[in-house]
VOPAGU-2260 file (C-alpha; in pm, 1 decimal, decimal comma):
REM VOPAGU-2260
SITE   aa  ch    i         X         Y         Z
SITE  UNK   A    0    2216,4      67,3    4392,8
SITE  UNK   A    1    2242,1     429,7    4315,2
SITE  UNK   A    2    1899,4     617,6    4243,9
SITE  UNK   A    3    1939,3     574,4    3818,8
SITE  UNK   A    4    1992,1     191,9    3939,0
SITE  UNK   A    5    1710,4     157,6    4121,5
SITE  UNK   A    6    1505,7     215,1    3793,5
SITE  UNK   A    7    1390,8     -58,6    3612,5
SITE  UNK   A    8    1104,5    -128,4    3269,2
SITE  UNK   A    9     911,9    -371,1    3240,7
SITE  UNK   A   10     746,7    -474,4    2865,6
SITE  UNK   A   11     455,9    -688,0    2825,4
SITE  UNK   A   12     180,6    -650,7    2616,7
SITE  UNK   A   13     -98,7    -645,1    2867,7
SITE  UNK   A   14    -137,9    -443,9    3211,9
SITE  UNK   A   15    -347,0    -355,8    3440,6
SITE  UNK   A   16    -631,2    -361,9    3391,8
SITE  UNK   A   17    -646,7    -682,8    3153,8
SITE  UNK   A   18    -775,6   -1006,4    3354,3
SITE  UNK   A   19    -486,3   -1183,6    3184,2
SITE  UNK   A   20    -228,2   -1377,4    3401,5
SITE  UNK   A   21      80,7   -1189,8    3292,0
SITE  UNK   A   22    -100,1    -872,0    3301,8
SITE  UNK   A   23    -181,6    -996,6    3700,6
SITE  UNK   A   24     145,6   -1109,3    3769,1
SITE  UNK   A   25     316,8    -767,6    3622,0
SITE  UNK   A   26      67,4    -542,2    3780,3
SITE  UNK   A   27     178,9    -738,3    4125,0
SITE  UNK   A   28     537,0    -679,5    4087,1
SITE  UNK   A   29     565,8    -372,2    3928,7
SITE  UNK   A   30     326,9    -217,5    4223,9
SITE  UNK   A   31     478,3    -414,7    4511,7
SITE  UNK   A   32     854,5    -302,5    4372,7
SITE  UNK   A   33     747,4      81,8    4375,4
SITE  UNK   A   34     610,0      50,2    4706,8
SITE  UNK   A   35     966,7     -34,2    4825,2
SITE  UNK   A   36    1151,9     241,0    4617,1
SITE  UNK   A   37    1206,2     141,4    4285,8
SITE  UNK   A   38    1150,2     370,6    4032,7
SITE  UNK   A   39     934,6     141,3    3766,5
SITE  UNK   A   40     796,9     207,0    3441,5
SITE  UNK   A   41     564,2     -36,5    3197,1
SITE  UNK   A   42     557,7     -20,2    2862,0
SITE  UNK   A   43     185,7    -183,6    2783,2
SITE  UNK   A   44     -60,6    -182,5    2537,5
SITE  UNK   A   45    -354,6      26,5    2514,3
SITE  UNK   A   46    -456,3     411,9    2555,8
SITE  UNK   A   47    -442,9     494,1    2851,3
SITE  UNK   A   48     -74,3     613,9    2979,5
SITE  UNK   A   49     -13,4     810,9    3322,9
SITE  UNK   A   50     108,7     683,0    3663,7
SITE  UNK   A   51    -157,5     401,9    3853,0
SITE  UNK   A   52     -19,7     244,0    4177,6
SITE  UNK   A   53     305,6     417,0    4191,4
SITE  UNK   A   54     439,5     284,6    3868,8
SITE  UNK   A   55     465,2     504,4    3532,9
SITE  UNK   A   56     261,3     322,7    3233,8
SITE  UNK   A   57     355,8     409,8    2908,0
SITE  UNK   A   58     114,0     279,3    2671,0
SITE  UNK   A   59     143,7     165,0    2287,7
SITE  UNK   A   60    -179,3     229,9    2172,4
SITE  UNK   A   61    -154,3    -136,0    1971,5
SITE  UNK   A   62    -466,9    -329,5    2062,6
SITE  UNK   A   63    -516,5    -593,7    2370,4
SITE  UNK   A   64    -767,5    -762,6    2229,6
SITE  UNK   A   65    -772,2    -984,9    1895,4
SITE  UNK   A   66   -1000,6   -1215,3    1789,5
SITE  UNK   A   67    -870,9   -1431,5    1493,5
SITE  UNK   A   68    -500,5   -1549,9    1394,9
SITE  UNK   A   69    -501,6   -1288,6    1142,1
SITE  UNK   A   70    -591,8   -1031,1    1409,1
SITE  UNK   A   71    -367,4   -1144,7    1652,4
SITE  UNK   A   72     -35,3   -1123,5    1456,1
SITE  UNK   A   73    -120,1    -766,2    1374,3
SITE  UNK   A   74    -184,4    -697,5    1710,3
SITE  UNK   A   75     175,4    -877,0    1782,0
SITE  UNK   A   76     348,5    -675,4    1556,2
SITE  UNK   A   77     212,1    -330,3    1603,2
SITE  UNK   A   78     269,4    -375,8    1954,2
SITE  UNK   A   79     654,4    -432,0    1925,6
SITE  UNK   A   80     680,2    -162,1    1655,9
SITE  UNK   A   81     511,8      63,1    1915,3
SITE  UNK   A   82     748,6     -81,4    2202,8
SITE  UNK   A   83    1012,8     -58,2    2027,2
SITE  UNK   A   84     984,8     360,7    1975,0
SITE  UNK   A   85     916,1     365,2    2346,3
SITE  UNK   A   86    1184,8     205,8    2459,3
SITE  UNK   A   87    1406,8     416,5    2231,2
SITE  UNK   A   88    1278,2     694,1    2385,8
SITE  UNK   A   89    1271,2     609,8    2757,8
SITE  UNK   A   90    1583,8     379,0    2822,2
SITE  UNK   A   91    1837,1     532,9    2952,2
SITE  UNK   A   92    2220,1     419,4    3021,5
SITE  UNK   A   93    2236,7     209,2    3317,9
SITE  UNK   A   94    1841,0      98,0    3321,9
SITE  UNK   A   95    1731,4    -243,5    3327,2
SITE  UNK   A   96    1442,4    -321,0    3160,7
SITE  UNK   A   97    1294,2    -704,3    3112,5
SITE  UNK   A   98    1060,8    -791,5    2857,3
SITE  UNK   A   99     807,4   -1084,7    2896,0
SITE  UNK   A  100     691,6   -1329,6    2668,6
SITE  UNK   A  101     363,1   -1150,4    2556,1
SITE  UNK   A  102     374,7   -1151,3    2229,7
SITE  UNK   A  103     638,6   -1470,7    2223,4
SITE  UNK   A  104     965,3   -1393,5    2220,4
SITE  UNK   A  105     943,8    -998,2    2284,6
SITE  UNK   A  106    1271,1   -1013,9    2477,7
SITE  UNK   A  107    1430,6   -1105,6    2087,3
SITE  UNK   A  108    1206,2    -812,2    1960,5
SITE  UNK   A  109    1346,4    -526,9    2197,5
SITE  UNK   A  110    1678,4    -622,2    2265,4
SITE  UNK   A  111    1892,2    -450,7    2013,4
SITE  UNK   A  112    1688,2     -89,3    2120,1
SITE  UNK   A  113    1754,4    -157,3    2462,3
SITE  UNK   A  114    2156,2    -210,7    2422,9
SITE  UNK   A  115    2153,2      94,7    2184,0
SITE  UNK   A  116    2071,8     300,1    2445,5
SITE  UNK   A  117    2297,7     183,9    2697,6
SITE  UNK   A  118    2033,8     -47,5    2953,6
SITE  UNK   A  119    2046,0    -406,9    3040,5
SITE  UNK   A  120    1805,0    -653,0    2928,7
SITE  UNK   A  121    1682,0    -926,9    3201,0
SITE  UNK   A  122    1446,5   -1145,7    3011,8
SITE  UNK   A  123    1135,8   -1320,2    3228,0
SITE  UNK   A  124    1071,8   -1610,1    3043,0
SITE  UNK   A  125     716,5   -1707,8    3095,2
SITE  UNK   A  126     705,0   -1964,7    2860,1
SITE  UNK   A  127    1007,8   -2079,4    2597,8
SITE  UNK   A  128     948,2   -1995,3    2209,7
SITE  UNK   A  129     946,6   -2082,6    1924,0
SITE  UNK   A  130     981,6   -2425,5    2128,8
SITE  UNK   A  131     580,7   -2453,1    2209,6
SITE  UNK   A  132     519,1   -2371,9    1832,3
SITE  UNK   A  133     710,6   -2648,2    1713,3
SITE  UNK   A  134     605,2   -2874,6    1983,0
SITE  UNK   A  135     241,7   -2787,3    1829,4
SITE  UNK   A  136     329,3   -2758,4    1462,6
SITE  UNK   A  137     584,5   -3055,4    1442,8
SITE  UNK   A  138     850,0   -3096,7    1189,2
SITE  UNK   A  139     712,8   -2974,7     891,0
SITE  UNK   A  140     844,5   -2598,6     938,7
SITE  UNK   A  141    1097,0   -2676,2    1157,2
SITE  UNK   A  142    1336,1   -2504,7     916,3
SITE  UNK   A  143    1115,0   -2134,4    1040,8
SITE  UNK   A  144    1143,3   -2241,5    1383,9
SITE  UNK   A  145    1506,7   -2319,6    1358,7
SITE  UNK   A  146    1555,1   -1954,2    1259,4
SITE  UNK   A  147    1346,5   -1827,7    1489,5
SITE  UNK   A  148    1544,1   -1991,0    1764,8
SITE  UNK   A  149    1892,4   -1883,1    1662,8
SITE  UNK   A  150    1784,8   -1497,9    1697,2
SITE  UNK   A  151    1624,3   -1597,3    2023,4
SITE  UNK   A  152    1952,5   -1790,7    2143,8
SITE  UNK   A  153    2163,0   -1499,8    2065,7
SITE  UNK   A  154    1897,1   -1260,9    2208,0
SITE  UNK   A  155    1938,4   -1456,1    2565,5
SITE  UNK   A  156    2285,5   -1508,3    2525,0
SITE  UNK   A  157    2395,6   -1148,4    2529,3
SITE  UNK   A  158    2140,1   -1084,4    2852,7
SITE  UNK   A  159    2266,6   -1029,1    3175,2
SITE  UNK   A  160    2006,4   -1270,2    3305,9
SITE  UNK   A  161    1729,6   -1502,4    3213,2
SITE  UNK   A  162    1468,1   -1560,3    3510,0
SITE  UNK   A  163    1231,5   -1888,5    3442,9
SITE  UNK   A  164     966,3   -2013,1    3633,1
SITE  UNK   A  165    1137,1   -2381,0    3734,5
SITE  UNK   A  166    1401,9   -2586,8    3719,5
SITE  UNK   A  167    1314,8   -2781,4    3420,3
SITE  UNK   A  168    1282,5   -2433,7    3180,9
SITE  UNK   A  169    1602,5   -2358,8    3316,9
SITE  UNK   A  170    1755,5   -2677,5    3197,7
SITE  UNK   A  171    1618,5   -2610,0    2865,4
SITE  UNK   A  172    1784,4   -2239,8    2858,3
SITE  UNK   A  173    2071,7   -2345,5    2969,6
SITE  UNK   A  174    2066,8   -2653,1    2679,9
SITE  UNK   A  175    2065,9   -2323,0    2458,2
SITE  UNK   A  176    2394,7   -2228,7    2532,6
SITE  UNK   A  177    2305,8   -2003,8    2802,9
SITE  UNK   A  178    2541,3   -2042,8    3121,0
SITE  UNK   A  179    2417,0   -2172,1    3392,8
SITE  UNK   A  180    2502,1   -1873,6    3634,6
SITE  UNK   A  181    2312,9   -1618,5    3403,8
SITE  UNK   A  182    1964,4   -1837,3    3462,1
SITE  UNK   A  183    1740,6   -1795,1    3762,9
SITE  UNK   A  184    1466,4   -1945,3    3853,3
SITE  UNK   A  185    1190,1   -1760,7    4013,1
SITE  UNK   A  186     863,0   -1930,6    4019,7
SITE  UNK   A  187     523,9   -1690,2    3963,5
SITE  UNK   A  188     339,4   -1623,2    4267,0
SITE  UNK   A  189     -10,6   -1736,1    4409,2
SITE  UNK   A  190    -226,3   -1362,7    4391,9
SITE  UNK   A  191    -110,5   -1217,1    4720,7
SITE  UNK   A  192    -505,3   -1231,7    4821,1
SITE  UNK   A  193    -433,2   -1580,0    4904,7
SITE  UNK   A  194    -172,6   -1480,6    5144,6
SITE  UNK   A  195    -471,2   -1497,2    5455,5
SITE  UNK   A  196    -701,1   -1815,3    5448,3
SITE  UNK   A  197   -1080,8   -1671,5    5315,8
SITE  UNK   A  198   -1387,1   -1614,7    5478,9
SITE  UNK   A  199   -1542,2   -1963,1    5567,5
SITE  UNK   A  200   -1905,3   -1816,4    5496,1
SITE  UNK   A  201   -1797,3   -1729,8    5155,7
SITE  UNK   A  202   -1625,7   -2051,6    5122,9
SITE  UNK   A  203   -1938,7   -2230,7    5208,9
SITE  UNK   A  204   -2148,4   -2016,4    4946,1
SITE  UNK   A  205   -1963,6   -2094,7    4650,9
SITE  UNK   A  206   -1981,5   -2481,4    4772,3
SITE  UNK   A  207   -2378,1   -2442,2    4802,2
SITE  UNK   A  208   -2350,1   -2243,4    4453,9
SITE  UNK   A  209   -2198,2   -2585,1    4299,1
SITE  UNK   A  210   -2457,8   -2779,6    4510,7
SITE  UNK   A  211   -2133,7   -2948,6    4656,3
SITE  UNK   A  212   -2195,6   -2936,8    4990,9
SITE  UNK   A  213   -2124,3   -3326,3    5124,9
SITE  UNK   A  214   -1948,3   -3374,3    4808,6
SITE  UNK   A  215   -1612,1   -3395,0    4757,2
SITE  UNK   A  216   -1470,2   -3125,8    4499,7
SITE  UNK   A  217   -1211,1   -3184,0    4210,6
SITE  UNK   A  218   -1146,2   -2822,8    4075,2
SITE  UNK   A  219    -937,3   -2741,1    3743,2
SITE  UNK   A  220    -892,1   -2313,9    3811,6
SITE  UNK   A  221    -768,1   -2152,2    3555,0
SITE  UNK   A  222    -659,5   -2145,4    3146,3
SITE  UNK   A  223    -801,0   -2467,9    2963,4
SITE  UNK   A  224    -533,9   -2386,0    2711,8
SITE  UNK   A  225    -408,4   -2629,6    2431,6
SITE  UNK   A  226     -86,5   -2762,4    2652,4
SITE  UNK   A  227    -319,8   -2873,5    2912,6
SITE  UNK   A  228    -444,1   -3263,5    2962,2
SITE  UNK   A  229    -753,2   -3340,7    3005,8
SITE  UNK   A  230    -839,5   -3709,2    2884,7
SITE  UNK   A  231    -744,6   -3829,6    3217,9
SITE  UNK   A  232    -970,5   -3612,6    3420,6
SITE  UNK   A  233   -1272,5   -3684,3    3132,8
SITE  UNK   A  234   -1185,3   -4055,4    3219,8
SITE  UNK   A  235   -1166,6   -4019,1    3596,3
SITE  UNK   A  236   -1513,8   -3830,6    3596,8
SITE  UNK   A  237   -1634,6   -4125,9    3374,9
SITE  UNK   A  238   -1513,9   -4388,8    3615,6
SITE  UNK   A  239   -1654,3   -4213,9    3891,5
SITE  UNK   A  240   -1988,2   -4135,2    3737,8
SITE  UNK   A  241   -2170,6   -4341,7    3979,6
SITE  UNK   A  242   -1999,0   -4168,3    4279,1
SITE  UNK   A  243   -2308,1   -3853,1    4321,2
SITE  UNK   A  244   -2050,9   -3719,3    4622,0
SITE  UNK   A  245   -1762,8   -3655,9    4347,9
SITE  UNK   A  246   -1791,9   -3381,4    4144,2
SITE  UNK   A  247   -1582,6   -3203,4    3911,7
SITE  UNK   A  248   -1582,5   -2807,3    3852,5
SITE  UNK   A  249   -1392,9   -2658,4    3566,2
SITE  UNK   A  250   -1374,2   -2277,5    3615,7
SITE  UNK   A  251   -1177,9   -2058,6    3358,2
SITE  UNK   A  252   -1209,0   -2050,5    2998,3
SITE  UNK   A  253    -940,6   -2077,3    2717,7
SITE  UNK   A  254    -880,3   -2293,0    2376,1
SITE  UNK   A  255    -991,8   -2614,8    2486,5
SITE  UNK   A  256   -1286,1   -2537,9    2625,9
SITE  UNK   A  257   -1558,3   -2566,9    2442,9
SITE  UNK   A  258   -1357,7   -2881,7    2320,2
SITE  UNK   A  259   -1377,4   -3000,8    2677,0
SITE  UNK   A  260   -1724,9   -2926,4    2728,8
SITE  UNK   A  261   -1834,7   -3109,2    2416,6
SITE  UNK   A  262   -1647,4   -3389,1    2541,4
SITE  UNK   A  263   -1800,8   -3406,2    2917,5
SITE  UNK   A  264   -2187,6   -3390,8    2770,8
SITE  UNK   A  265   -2122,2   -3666,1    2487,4
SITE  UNK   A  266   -1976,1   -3846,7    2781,9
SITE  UNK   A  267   -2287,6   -3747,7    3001,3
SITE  UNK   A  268   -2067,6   -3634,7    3280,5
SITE  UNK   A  269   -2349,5   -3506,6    3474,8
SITE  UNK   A  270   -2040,8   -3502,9    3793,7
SITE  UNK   A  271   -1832,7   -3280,7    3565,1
SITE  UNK   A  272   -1953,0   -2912,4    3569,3
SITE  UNK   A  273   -1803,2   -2569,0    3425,5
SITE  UNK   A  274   -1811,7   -2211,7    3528,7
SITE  UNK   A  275   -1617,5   -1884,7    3375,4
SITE  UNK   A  276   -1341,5   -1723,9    3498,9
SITE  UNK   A  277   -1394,8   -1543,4    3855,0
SITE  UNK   A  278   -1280,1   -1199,4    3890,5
SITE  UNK   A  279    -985,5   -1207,3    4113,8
SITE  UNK   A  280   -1189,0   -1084,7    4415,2
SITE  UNK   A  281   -1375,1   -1416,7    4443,4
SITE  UNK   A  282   -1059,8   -1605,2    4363,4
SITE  UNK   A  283    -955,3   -1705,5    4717,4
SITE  UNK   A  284   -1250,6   -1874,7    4842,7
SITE  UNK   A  285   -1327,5   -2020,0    4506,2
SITE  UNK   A  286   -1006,9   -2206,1    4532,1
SITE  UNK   A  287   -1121,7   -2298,6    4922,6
SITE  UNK   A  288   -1468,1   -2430,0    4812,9
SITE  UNK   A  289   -1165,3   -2708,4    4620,6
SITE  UNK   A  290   -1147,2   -3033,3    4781,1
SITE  UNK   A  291    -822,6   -3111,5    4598,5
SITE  UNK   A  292    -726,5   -2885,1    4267,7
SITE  UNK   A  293    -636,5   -3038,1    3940,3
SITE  UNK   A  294    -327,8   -2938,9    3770,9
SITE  UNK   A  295    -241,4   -3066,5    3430,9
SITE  UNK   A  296      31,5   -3089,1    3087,8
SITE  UNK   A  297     113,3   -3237,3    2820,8
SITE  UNK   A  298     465,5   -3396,1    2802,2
SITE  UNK   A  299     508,0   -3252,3    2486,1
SITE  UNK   A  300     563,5   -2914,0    2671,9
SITE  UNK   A  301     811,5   -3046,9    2971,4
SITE  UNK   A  302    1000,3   -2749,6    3056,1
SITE  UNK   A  303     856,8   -2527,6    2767,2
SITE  UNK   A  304     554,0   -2390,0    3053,9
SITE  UNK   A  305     551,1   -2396,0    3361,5
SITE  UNK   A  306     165,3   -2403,7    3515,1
SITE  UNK   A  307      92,2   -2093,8    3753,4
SITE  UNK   A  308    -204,3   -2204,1    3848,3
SITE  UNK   A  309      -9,9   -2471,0    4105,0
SITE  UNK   A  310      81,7   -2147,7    4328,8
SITE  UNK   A  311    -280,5   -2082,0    4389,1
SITE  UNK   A  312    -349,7   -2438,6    4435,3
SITE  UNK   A  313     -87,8   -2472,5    4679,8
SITE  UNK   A  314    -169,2   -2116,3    4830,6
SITE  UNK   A  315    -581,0   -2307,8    4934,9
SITE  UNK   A  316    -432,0   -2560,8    5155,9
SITE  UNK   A  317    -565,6   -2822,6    4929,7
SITE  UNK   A  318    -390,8   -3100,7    4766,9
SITE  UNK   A  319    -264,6   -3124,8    4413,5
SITE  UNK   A  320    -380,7   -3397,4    4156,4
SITE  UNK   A  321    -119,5   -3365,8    3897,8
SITE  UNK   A  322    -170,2   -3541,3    3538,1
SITE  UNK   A  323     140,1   -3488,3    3320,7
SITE  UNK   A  324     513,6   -3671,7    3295,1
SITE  UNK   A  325     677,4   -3876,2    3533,7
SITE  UNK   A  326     943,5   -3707,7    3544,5
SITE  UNK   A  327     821,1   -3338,5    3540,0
SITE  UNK   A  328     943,7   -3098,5    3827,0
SITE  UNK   A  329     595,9   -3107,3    3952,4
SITE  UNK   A  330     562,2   -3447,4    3983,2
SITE  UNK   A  331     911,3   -3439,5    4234,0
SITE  UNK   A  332     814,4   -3135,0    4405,4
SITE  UNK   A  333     479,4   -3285,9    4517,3
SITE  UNK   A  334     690,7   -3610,2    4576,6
SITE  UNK   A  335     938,9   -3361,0    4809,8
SITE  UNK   A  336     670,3   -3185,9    4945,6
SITE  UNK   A  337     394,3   -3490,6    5050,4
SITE  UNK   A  338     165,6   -3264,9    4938,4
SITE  UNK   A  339     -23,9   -3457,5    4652,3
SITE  UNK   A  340     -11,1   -3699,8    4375,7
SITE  UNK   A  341     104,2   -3725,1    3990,8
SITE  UNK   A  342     -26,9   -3964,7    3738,8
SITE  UNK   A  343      80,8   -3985,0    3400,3
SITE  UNK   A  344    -138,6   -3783,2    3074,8
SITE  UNK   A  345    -461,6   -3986,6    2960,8
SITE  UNK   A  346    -434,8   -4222,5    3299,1
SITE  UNK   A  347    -823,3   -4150,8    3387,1
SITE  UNK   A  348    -821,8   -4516,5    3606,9
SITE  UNK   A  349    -493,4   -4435,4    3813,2
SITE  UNK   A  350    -603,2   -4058,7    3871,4
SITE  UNK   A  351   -1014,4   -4214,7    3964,9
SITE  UNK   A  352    -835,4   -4425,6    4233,0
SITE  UNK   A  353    -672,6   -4131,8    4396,6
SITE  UNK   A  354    -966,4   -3928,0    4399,0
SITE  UNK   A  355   -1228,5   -4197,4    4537,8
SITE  UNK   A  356    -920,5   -4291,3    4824,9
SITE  UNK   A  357    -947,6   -3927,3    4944,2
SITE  UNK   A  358   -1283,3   -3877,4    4901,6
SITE  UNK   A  359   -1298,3   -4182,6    5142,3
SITE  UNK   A  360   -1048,2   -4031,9    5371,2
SITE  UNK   A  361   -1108,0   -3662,1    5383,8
SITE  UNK   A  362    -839,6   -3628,6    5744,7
SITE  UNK   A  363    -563,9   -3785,1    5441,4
SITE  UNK   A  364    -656,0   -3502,1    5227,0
SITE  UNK   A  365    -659,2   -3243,5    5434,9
SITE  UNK   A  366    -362,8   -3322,1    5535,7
SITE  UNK   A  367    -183,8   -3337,2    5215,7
SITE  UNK   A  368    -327,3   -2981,7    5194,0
SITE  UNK   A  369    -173,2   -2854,1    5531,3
SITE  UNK   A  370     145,8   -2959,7    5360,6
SITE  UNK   A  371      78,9   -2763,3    5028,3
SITE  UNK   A  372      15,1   -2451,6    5206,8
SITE  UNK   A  373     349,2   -2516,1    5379,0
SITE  UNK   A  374     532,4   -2554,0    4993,1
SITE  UNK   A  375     310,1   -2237,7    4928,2
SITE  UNK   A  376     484,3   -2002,2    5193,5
SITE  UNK   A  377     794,1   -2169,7    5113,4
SITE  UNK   A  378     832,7   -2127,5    4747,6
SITE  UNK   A  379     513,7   -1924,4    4601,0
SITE  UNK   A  380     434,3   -1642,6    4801,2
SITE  UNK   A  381     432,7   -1289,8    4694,3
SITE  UNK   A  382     668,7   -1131,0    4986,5
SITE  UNK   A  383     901,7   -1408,4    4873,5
SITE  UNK   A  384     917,7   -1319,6    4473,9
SITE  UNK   A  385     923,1    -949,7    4542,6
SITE  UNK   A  386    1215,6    -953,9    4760,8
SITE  UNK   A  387    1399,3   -1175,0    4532,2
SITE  UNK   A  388    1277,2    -980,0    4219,9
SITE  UNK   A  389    1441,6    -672,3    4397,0
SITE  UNK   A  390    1735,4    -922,2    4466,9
SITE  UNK   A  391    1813,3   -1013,7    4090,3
SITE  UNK   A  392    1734,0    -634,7    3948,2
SITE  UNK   A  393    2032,8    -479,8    4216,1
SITE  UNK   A  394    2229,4    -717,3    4018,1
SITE  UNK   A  395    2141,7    -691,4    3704,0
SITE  UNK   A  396    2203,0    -306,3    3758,0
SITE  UNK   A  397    2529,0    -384,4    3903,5
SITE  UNK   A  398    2840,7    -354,6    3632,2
SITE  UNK   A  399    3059,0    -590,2    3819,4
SITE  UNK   A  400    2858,2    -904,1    3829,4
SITE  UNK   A  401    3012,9   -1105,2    3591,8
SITE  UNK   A  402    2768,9   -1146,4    3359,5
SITE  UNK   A  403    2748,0   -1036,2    2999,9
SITE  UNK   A  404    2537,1    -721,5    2968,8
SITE  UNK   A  405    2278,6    -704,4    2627,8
């Protein structure tokens, strides 16, 4: 790429420093992208504009932080009105810029500026919309969502390039319309932290913190968000109940929480316990102090999300307890990879007998977990995404490609 190539802008309501996961995963890329040459801007929310970490922030001034629904649409839409008169001031011909999907379905939002001024839009589809809102809402305003969706469709089919996080959102892009040679999948990355295996001292202290030191640990790290499952881990805890060495540790927060909470002390899971969100510091040996890590989702959202939190699960060289469908990409990559086990949403007895078997035999688990970390540095590592990130923006910059340009 020529120097003007080698310039790309990424949009996303939240940066550095928000906690949030696409603010994480941004702030990773966007830093580790600079460091090799790239030329990157961020167009953000918040007040705060300037260059951190090599990469030039341009900032909205539209709120990151809403409370209600009413408060969170506003936020939403003064955001894009305020990305929106950034971009058309800082695109330039021949600049690729890729919007995420915070607020949902940005990409659709920005699109038209971004062709206006001659750049290329690559859109990095965390999670598919309106999809997940009808999946939620069901049919009764399907005829909305139905609009919504065409924009969107024609929004992703004038892109040069759609990037999704697994094979199964790429099967739903490309039911869209959207040919198969414009999609790439790219899975997130475990926090490049995780990249060396943590202190064992600290390890130890976090397990002495959950009084879970001859116990074995079943941890759920991360959003308790409303496409999550969690009957079947409520049920497996209430199986297991008389089991003192099994213990469950919930640490994050989200929607479903205090839903989830409410649910484990009418239950009288005294085995189940919760803790908030860790900075991302503490994050590696908080995974560690995991016996095995619980991932979970509803089938309604198959190929709609994609849960990050597997990367760091997979990154602690522990194995993966997965509750969602059969026939989900997790389920076959853990089949693939030997490096865990799936059973099916609200399944508390089949996911119980899984546990107690490797609670019994800790050498099984721990093997199953030398195997994750191998899928880990395979497929989820941060040296691995940024070099193909760098990959896919070369040719999204280049004109000859072959690919429709927005």
């Amino acid at each position: 790429m020529s120097d003007q190539r080698r310039r790309a802008i990424f949009v996303n309501r939240v940066y550095r420093p928000s906690p949030a996961a696409t603010a994480q995963l941004l702030t990773d890329l966007a830093e580790g992208l600079a460091a090799t040459g790239f030329d990157i801007h961020v167009v953000a929310a918040g007040a705060e504009s300037g260059p951190f970490g090599g990469v030039e922030v341009h900032r909205t001034g539209a709120g990151e932080v809403h409370g209600g629904i009413f408060s969170r649409v506003l936020n939403y839409r003064r955001f894009i009105r305020g990305a929106r008169a950034e971009l058309g001031r800082l695109v330039r011909a021949g600049d690729v810029v890729v919007p995420m999907t915070d607020p949902p379905m940005l990409g659709t939002a920005v699109a038209d500026v971004v062709r206006q001024r001659g750049g290329t839009v690559v859109h990095w589809l965390q999670d598919i919309y309106p999809e997940i809102a009808m999946a939620h809402a069901g049919p009764g305003l399907g005829l909305l969502f139905r609009t919504f969706r065409a924009r969107r469709d024609a929004s992703w089919q004038t892109a040069r390039r759609c990037v999704v996080l697994g094979e199964d959102m790429a099967a739903v892009v490309a039911g869209r319309g959207i040919p198969r040679a414009a999609i790439t999948v790219q899975p997130n990355w475990a926090p490049p932290e995780l990249a060396v295996p943590p202190d064992p001292e600290a390890v130890g202290r976090q397990r002495r913190q959950w009084a879970a030191e001859n116990s074995f640990v079943v941890v759920y790290s991360g959003n308790l968000g409303r496409v999550h499952e969690f009957e079947a881990a409520l049920g497996a805890a209430e199986r297991l109940a008389a089991r003192r060495d099994i213990l469950f540790v919930f640490v994050g927060g989200g929607a479903r929480l205090a839903e989830v909470r409410a649910a484990a002390h009418r239950r009288q899971l005294a085995g189940v316990r919760f803790q908030a969100a860790v900075p991302r510091e503490q994050l590696p040996f908080t995974l560690a102090a995991a016996d095995a890590h619980l991932v979970t989702l509803r089938t309604a959202f198959d190929g709609l999300v994609f849960p990050s939190k597997l990367a760091g699960a997979l990154a602690s060289a522990r194995p993966i307890l997965f509750v969602g469908s059969p026939g989900n990409e997790i389920t076959r990559l853990l089949l693939a990879g030997r490096c865990g086990v799936a059973t099916t949403p609200g399944d508390g007895a089949g996911l119980a007998a899984v546990i107690e078997a490797w609670a019994v035999n800790r050498e099984l688990a721990r093997e199953l977990g030398v195997r994750s970390r191998s899928v880990y540095e395979e497929r989820f590592s941060f040296e691995t995404a940024r070099k193909r990130w760098a990959e896919l923006l070369g040719e999204a910059a280049s004109p000859s490609n072959g690919i429709a340009t927005a």
